[in-house]
C-alpha positions as CSV (number, residue, x, y, z in Angstrom):
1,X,0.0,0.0,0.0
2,X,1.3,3.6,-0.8
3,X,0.5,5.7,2.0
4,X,-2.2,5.5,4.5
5,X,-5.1,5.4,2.4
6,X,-6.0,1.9,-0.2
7,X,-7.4,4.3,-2.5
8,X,-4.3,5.1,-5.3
9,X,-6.4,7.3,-7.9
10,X,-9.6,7.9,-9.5
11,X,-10.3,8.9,-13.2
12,X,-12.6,11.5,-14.4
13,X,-13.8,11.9,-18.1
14,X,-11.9,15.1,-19.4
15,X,-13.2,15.9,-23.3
16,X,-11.2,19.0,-23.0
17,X,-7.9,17.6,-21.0
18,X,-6.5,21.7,-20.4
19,X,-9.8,23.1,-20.0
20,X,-10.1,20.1,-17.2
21,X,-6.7,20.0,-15.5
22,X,-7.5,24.5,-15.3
23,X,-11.1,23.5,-13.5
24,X,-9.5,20.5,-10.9
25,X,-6.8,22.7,-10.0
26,X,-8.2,26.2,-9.3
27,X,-11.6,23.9,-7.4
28,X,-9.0,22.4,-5.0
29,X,-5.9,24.7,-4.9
30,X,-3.5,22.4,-5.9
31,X,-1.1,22.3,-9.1
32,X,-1.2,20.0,-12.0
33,X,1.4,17.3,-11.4
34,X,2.0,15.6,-14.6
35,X,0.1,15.6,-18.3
36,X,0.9,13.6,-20.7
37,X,-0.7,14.3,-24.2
38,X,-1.0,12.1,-26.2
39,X,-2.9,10.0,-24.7
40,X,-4.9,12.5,-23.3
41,X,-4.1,12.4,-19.4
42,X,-3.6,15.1,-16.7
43,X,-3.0,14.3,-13.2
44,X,-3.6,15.7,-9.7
45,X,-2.0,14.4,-6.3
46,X,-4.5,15.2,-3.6
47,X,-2.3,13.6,-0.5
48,X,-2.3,9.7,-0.8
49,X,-4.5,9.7,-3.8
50,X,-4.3,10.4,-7.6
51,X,-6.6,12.3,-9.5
52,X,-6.5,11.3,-13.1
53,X,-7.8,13.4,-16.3
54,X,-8.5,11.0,-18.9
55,X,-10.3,11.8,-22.4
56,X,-11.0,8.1,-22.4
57,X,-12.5,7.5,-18.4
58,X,-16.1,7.4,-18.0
59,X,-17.8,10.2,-16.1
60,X,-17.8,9.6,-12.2
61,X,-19.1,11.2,-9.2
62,X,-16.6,12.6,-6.5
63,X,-16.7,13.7,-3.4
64,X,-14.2,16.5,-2.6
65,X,-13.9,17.9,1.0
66,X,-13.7,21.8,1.3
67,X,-13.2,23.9,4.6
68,X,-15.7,26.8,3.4
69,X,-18.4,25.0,1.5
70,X,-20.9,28.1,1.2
71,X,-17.8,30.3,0.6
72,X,-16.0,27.9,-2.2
73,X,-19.6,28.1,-3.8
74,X,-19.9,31.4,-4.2
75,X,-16.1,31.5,-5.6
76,X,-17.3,29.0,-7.9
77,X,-20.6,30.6,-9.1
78,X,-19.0,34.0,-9.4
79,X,-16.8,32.5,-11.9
80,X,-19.4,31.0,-14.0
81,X,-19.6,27.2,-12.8
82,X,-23.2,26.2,-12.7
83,X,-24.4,25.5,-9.4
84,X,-26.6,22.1,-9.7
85,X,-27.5,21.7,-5.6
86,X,-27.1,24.9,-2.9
87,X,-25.1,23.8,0.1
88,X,-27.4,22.0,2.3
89,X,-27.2,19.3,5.3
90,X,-27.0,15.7,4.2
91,X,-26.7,13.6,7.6
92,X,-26.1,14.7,11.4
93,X,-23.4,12.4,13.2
94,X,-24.4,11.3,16.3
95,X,-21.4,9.0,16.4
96,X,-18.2,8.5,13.8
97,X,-19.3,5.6,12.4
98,X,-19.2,7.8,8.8
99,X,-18.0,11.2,9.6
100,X,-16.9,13.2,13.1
101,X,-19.8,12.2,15.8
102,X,-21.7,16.0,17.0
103,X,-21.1,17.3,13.3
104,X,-23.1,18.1,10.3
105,X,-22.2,16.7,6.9
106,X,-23.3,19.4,4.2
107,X,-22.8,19.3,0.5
108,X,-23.4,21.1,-2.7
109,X,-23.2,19.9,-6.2
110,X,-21.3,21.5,-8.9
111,X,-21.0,20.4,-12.9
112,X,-17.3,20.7,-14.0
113,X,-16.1,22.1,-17.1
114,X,-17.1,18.7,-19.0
115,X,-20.4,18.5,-17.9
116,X,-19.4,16.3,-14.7
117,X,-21.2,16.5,-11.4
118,X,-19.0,17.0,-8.7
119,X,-20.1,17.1,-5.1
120,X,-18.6,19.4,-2.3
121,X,-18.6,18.0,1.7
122,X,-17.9,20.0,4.6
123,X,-18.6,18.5,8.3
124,X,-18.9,21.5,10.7
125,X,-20.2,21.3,14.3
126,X,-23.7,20.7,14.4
127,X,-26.0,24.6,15.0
């Protein structure tokens, strides 16, 4: 295993591979590592885990955790990314079986730069 976590990388379906790699890295503040082109792949290290561009991958749904959801949203909407759910609270932890026990899981939904939906999560204490 490399790292803590099992999870090595995930693909996303990138038509548009610089158009893409410009979306993933200003949504989560970090750089693109590595693209290679031809094929048509772009990656992303997001600590343990790879995040893979690929014109060929089929769509998928990720999760991505943000500190500020309400805040990254606006960031998001003011530069034209279409909003396709408002933040809102998914689940209250009463324990840690999925997620800190007293907080409040809340999401929003985005749609990338390929037509992708791509959900936000923040946990924050619970009002």
């Amino acid at each position: 295993m490399i790292g803590d976590s099992p999870l090595v990388q995930v693909a996303q379906r990138a038509t548009d591979l610089e158009r893409a790699a410009a979306f993933y890295a200003a949504l989560l503040d970090v750089p693109v590592a590595a693209t290679f082109d031809p094929p048509g792949l772009a990656f992303l290290v997001l600590g343990d885990t790879r995040l893979l561009l690929d014109r060929g991958a089929p769509s998928a749904l990720l999760y991505f955790a943000v500190d500020d959801l309400e805040g990254r949203v606006e960031r998001l909407r003011s530069s034209g990314v279409e909003i396709v759910t408002e933040p809102h609270t998914i689940f209250e932890h009463d324990d840690d079986t999925l997620g800190p026990a007293g907080s409040a899981e809340r999401m929003a939904f985005v749609r990338d730069s390929e037509g992708n939906t791509v959900a936000l999560v923040q946990h924050r204490p619970r009002d």
